[in-house]
N, C-alpha and C positions, 0 to 999 in steps of 0.2 A: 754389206754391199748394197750401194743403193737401187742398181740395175736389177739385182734378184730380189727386193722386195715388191718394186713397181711390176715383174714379171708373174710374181705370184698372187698378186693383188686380181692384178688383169688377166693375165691369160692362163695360169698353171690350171684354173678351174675345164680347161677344155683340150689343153696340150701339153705334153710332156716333154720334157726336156731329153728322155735317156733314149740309144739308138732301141732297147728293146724294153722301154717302157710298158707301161698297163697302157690298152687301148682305152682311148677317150671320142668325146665329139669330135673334137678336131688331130690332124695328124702329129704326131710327135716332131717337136722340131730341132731335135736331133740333126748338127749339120749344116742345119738351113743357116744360109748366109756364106755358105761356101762356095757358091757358083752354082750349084746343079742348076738344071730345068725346072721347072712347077710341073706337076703332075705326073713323074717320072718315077717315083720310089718304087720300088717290086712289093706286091704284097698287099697294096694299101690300094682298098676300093671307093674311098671317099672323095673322089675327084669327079667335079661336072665337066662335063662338056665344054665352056666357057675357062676353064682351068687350063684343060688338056689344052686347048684350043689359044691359048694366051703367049705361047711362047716367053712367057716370065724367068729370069735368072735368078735364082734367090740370093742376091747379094744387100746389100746392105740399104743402099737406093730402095730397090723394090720392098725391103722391109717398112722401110719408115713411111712409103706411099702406102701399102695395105695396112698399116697399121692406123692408119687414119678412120679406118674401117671399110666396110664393103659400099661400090658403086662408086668407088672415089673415079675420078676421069683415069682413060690409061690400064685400068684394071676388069678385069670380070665380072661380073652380077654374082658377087658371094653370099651367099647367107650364112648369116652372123648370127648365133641369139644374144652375145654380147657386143651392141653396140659398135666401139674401139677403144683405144687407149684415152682417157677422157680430158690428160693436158696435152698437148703437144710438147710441151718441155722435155714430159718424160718417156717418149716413147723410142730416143733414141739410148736411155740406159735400159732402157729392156732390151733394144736388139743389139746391145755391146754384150749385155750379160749371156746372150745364146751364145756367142764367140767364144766365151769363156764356160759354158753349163758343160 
């Protein structure tokens, strides 16, 4: 699947896919793209101020805009230590592959 190679390429080094994964830098994304809120999961301390504060849906929209990486217009001042997805081609078979992880 070519969504789950571009996903581990880029992002598996900092996010997990599974709802009770091994904790990483960034939070498991587990879900994400179902609708919840940003900065809503029970449990998980890793949210700024600018997160909480974003009123963000994590649907699919919002995917492909963060996935651009942080400081894009429209989103929060995130720190990233990777960059983003680095063609735009393929950042929408990464966040089709989280629909399906």
């Amino acid at each position: 699947m070519k969504g789950e190679a571009v996903y581990m390429d880029n992002c598996a080094v900092c996010h997990d896919t599974k709802a009770a994964g091994p904790k990483k830098v960034g939070p498991s994304m587990f879900g994400v793209g179902s609708g919840c809120k940003a900065a809503t999961r029970p449990g998980l301390r890793l949210f700024g101020r600018p997160m909480k504060k974003s009123n963000l849906t994590w649907d699919n929209a919002t995917l492909v805009g963060l996935s651009a990486g942080p400081g894009q217009e429209g989103f929060p001042a995130l720190k990233w230590a990777f960059p983003a997805s680095p063609i735009q081609a393929t950042r929408p078979t990464s966040i089709a592959y989280l629909g399906h992880a």
